[in-house]
C-alpha positions as CSV (number, residue, x, y, z in Angstrom):
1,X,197.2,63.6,82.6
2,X,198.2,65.9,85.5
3,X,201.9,66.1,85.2
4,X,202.2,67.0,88.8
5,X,200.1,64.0,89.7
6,X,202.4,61.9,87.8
7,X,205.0,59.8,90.1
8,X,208.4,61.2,90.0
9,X,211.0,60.5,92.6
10,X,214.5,61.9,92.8
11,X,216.0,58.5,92.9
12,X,218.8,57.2,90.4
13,X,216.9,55.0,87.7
14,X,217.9,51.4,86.9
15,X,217.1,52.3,83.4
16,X,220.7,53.6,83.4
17,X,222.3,55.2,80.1
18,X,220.4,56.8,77.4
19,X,216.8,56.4,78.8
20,X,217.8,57.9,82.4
21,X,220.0,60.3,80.6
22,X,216.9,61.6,79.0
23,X,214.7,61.1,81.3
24,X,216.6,63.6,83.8
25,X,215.6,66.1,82.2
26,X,211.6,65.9,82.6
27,X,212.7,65.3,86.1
28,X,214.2,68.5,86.0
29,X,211.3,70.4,84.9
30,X,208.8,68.6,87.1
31,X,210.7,69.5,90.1
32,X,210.6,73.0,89.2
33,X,207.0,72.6,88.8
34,X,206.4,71.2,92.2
35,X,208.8,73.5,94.2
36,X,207.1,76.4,92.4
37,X,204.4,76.4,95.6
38,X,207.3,75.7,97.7
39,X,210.0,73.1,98.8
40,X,208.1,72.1,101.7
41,X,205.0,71.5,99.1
42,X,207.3,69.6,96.9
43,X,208.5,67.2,99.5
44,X,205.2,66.5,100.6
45,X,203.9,65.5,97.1
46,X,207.1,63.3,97.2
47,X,206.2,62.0,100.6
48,X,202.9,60.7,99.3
49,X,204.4,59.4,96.0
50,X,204.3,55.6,97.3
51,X,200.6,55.8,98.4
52,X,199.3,57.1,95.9
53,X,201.6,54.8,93.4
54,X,199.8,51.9,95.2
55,X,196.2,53.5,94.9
56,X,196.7,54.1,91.3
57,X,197.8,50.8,90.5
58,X,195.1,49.5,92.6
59,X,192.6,51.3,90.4
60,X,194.0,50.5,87.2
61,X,194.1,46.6,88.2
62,X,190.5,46.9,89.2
63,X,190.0,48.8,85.8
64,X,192.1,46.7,83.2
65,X,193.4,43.7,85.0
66,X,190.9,41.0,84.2
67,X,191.2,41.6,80.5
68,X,194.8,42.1,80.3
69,X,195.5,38.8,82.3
70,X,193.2,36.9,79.9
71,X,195.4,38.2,77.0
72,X,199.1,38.0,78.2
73,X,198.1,35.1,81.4
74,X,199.9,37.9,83.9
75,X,198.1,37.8,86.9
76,X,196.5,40.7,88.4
77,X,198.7,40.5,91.4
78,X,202.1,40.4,89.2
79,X,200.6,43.3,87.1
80,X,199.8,45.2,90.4
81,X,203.2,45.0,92.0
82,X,204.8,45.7,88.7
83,X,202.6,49.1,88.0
84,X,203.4,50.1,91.6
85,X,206.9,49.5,91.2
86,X,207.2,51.4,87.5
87,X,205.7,54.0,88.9
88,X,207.9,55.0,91.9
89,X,211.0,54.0,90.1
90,X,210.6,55.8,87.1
91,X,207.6,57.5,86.9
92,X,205.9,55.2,84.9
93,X,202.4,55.7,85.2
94,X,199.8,52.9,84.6
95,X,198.5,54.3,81.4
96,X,201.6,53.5,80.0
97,X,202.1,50.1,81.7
98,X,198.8,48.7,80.4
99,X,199.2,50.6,76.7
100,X,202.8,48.5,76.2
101,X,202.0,45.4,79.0
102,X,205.0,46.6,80.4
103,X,204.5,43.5,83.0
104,X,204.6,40.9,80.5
105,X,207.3,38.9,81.0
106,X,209.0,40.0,77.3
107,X,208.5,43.7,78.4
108,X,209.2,43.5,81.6
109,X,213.6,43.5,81.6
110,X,212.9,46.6,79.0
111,X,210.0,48.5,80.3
112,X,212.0,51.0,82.1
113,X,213.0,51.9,78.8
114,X,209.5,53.0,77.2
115,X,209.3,56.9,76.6
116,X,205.9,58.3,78.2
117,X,203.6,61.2,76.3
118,X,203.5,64.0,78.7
119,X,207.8,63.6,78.9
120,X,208.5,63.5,75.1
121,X,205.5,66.5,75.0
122,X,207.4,68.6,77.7
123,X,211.1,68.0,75.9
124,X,209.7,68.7,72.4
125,X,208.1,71.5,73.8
126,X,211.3,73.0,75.7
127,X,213.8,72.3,72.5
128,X,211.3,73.8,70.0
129,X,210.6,76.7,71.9
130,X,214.0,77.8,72.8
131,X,215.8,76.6,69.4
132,X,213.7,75.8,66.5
133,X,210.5,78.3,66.7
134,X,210.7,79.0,63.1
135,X,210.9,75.5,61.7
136,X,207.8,75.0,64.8
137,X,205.9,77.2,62.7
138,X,206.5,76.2,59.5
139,X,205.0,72.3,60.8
140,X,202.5,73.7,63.3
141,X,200.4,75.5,60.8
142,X,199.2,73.6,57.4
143,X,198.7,76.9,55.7
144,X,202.8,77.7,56.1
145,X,203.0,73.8,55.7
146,X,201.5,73.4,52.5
147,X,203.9,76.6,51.4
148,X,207.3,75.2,52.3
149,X,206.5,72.4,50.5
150,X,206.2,73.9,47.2
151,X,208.9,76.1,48.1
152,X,211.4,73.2,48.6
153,X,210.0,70.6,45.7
154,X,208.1,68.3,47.9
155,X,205.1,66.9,46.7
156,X,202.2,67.3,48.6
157,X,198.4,68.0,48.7
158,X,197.5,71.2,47.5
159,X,196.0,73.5,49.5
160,X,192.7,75.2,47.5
161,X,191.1,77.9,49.9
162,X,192.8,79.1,53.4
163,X,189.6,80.8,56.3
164,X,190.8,82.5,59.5
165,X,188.5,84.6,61.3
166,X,185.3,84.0,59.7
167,X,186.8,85.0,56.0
168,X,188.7,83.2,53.4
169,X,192.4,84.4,53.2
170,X,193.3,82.9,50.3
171,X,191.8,81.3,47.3
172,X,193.3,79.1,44.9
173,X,190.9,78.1,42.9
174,X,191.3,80.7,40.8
175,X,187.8,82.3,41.5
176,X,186.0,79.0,40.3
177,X,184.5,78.2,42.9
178,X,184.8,75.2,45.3
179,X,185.8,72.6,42.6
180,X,183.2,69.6,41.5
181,X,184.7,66.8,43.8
182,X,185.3,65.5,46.9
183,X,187.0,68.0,49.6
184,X,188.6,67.7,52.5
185,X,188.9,70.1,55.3
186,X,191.2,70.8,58.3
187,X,192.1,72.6,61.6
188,X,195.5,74.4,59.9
189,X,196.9,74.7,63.8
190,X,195.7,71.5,65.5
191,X,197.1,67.5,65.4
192,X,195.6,64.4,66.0
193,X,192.9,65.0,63.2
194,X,190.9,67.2,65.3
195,X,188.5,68.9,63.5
196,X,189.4,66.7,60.3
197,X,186.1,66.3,57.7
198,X,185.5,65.0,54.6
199,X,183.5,66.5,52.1
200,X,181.6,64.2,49.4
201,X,180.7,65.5,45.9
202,X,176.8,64.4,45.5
203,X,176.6,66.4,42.1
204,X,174.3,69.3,41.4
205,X,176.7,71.6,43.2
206,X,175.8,69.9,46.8
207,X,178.4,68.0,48.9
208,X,177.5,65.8,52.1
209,X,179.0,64.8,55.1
210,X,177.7,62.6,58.1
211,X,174.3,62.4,55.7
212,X,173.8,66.2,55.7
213,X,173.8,67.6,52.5
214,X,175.4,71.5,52.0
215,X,175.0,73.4,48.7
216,X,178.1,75.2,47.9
217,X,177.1,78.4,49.9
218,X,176.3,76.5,52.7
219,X,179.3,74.6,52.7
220,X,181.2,77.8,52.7
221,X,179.5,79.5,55.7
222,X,180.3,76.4,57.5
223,X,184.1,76.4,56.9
224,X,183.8,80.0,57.4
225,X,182.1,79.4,60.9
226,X,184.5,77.1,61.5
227,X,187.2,79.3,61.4
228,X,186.0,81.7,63.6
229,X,187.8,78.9,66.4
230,X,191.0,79.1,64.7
231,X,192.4,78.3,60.7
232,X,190.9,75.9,58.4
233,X,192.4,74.3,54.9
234,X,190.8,73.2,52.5
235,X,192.3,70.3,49.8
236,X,191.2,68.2,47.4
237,X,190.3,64.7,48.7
238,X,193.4,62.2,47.5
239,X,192.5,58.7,47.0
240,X,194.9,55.8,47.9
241,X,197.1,53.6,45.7
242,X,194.9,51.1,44.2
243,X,196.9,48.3,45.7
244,X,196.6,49.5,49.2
245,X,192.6,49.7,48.9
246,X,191.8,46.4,50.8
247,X,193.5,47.5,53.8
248,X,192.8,51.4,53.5
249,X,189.5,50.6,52.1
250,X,188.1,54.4,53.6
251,X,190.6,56.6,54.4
252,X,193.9,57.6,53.0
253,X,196.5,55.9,55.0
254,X,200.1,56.9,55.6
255,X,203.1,56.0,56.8
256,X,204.7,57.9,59.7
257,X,208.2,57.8,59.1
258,X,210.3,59.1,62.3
259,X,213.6,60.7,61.3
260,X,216.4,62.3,63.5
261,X,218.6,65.2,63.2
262,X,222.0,65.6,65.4
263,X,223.4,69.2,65.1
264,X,224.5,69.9,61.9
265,X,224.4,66.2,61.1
266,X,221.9,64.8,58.0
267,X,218.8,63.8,58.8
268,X,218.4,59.6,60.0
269,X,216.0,57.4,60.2
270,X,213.9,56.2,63.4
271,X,211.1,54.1,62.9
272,X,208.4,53.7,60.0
273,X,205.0,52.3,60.8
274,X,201.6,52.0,58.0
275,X,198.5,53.6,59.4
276,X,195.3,52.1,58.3
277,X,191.6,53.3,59.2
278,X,188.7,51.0,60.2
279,X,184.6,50.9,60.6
280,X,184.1,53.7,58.0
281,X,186.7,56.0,59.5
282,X,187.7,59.6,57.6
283,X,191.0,59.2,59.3
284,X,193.3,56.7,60.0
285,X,194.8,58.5,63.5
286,X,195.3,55.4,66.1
287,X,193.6,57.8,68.7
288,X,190.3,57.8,66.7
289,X,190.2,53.8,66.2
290,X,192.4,52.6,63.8
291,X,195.1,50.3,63.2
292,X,198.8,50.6,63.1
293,X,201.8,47.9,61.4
294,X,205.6,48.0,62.0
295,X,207.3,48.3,58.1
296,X,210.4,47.1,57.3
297,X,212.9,49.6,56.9
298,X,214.5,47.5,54.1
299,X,211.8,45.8,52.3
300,X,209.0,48.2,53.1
301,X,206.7,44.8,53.9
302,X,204.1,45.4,56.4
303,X,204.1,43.5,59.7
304,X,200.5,42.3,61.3
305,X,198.5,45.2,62.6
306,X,197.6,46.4,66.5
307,X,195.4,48.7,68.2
308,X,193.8,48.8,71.7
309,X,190.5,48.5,72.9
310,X,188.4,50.0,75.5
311,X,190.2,47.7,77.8
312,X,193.4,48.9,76.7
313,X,193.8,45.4,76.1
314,X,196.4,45.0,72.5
315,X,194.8,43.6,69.7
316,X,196.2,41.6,67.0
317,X,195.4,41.5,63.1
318,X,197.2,39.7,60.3
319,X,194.1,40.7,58.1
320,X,192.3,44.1,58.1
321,X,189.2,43.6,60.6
322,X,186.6,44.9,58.1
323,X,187.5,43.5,54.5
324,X,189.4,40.5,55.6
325,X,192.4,41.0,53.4
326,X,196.3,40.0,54.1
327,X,198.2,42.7,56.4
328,X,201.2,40.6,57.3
329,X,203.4,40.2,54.3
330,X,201.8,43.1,52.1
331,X,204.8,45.5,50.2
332,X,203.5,49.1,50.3
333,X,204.5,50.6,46.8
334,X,207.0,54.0,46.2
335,X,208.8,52.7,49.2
336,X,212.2,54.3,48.3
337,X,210.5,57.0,47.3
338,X,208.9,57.1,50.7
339,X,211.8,57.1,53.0
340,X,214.2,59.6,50.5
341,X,211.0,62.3,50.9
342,X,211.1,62.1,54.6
343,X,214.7,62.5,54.6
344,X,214.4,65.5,52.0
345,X,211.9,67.2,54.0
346,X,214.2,67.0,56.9
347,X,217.4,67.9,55.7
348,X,215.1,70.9,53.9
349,X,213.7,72.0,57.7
350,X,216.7,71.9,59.4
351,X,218.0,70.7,63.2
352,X,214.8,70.0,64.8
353,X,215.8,67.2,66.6
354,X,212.4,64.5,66.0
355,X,210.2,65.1,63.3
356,X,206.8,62.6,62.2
357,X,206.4,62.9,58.6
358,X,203.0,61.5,57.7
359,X,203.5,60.4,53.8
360,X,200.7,59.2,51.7
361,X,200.4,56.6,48.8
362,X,198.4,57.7,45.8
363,X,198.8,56.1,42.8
364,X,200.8,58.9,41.1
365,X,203.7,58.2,44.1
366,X,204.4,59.4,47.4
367,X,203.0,62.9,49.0
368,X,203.8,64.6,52.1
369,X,201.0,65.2,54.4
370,X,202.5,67.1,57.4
371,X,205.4,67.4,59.5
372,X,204.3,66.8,62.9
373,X,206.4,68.9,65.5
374,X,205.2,66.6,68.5
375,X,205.5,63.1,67.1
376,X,203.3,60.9,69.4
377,X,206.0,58.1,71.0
378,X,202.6,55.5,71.2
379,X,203.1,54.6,67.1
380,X,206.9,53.9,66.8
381,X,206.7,51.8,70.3
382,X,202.9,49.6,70.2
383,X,203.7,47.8,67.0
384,X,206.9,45.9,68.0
385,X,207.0,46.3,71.4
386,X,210.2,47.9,71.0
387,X,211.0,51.0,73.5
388,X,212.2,54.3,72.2
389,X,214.9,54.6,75.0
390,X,217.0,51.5,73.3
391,X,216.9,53.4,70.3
392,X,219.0,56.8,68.7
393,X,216.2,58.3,70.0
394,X,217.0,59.4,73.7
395,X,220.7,60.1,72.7
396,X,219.8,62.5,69.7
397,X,217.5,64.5,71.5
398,X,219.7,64.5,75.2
399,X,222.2,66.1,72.8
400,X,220.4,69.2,71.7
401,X,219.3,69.3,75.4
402,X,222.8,69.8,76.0
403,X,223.9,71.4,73.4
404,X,221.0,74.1,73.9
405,X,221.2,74.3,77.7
406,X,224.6,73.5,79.2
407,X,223.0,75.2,82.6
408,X,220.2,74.8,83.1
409,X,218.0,77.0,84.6
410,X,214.8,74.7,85.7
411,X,212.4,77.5,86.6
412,X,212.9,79.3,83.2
413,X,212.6,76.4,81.1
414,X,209.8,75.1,83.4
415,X,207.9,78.3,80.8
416,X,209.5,77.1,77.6
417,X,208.3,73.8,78.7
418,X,204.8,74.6,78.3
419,X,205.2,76.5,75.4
420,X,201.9,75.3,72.7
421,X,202.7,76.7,69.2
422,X,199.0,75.4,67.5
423,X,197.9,78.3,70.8
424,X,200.1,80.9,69.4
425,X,199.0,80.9,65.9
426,X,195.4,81.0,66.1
427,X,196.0,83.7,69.1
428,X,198.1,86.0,66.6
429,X,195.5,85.0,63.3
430,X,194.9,87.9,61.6
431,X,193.0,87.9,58.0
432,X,195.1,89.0,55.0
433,X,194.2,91.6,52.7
434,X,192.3,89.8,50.4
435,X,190.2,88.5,53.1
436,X,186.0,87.9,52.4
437,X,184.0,89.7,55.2
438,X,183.8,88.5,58.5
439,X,180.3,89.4,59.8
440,X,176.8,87.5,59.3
441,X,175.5,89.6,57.0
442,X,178.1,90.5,54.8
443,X,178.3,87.2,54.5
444,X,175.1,87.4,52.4
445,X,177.0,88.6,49.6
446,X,179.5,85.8,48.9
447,X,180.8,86.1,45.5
448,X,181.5,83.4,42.9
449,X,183.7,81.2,45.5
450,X,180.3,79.6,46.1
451,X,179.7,78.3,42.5
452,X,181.3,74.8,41.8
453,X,182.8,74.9,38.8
């Protein structure tokens, strides 16, 4: 979404206290976006704000309001006043309204209150740039990830081969070869699962993904092709606790635990929700079709599961849509365990404000995934219907705002705003000694890295 485009007028929220607090300070940077071409251009684009408030809303009623009235019996003309009115009085845009049903009557007194994408993006974004590069890097890249990790005592997957540039940097496999079993492969400086594959073990040295078979040479050209685009991992594929398998029956689910940090404070707890893959799915990432449960904090019990459709219509399950077993009610195991690792690994990192810990559940216990830098604000808010901006949330990270920028100068962090770390490392990748050629046809001459053992 254009961030311009998005509706932003300089008028005095009703979401008063924390949320506007917060809020203030994308409004900030967006108005020294728009008055980069220009005062008068800026007051134009403002100018236009209610027309084009009304058009969108008028498009995204046209788009979504037949399904979403069927589901919450809203009608079109209450959802369309409502997404006009979000959107010029807080720069709510209709994405968001129809994501949350922000015009349901139980959303409606508290929908002011929902924290959007592109403004927790642009604050994460200003805060890590400016204050927290170095812990950035350290969750931004897997490969520096993965190292941490051991360096601190965190369990977590390990990490067998590294390729940048067309050559492996690092091997850990001890000159073995790619090991006899399942393997899983990622984009070290992406999110989101992009560029996420799994790898299956067929025997007779061949693995297969998607129903194309690779022998171990060919397997290794294609990660190293692969990383020609930017780094890629490689890890051995972890299975999921036993007792989770009927509703993780694919992927390895996790649960994204949300912690906070004040300056020099200990690291809190935000929100924890159970992520669960469906249809076959390699991942279980909400933005490639899966399902998502609130957990309680206490018990560690699983609530019943949502997702959106095409329609953006929200979607209830109390059992798992493709094996039919119990969501509502189910314990997930290593529960302490989960929530002490997240607060570890964030006490370990430092003051970053928000961190999303993604922690698995393998039978042996409870291993961290990755530290996500950018935690999406969808997961901790779709579940429960519960907005962010009620929560610690807006006040923690309005007070490293402050604390960072006491004066802020809205053109210069209108940069560090756009600031986009994953960017940064694969623009300063550079192979490591050790490195295997790079070209085609030295690539003919792949040693004993190819050979499973």
């Amino acid at each position: 979404m254009d961030l311009i485009d998005t509706p932003h007028f300089p008028l005095r929220s009703t979401a008063r206290g924390d949320t506007a607090r917060l809020r203030s300070w994308y409004w900030g940077v967006v108005w020294a976006e728009l008055t980069a071409r220009g005062r008068s251009h800026a007051w134009r684009v403002l100018a236009k704000l209610p027309l084009r408030a009304a058009r969108r809303a008028r498009a995204a009623a046209t788009e979504w309001g037949a399904a979403a009235r069927a589901a919450t019996g809203v009608s079109v003309a209450t959802q369309l006043r409502r997404t006009w009115w979000l959107q010029v009085r807080h720069g709510i845009v209709p994405d968001t309204v129809y994501r949350h049903q922000l015009f349901h009557p139980d959303r409606w007194p508290r929908a002011a209150h929902f924290i959007q994408r592109p403004e927790a993006a642009r604050l994460y974004r200003l805060l890590g740039s400016h204050g927290y590069r170095d812990e950035i890097d350290t969750l931004a890249d897997k490969r520096r990830f993965a190292a941490w990790c051991e360096g601190n005592g965190l369990p977590t997957v390990d990490v067998r081969l590294e390729l940048e540039g067309g050559r492996v940097t690092r091997d850990r496999t001890g000159g073995l070869g790619l090991p006899a079993r399942d393997l899983f492969s990622k984009q070290a400086a992406d999110y989101g699962g992009k560029g996420a594959a799994l790898w299956r073990f067929v025997g007779d040295g061949a693995y297969e993904r998607d129903g194309v078979r690779f022998t171990a040479d060919e397997l290794l050209r294609e990660l190293m092709e692969q990383s020609l685009a930017g780094p890629v991992i490689v890890q051995h594929r972890e299975a999921t606790h036993p007792a989770l398998l009927p509703v993780a029956p694919s992927a390895l689910s996790t649960v994204r635990v949300m912690t906070l940090r004040w300056p020099g404070a200990p690291a809190r707890l935000l929100s924890t929700v159970f992520r669960m893959s469906i249809s076959g799915a390699v991942m279980d990432n909400l933005t490639q079709g899966g399902i998502v449960s609130a957990v309680d904090r206490e018990s560690g019990t699983l609530g019943p599961a949502v997702r959106l459709d095409e329609r953006l219509c929200r979607q209830v399950h109390e059992r798992h849509p493709d094996t039919g077993a119990p969501i509502a009610g189910l314990r997930l195991p290593y529960w302490a365990d989960v929530l002490a690792l997240a607060l570890r690994a964030h006490d370990a990192l430092g003051d970053v404000p928000c961190v999303g810990w993604d922690v698995a559940l393998v039978e042996r216990g409870a291993l961290l995934l990755e530290g996500n830098w950018n935690p999406g604000v969808q997961l901790p808010q779709l579940p429960e219907g519960a907005p962010l901006g009620a929560t610690d949330y807006a006040r923690c990270l309005s007070a490293h705002l402050e604390s960072r920028f006491p004066r802020p100068d809205w053109k210069a962090l209108l940069v560090h705003s756009r600031w986009e770390p994953g960017a940064e490392i694969r623009r300063r990748g550079q192979p490591g000694p050790a490195a295997l050629p790079a070209t085609r046809e030295s690539r003919e001459a792949i040693p004993s890295l190819a050979t499973p053992s």
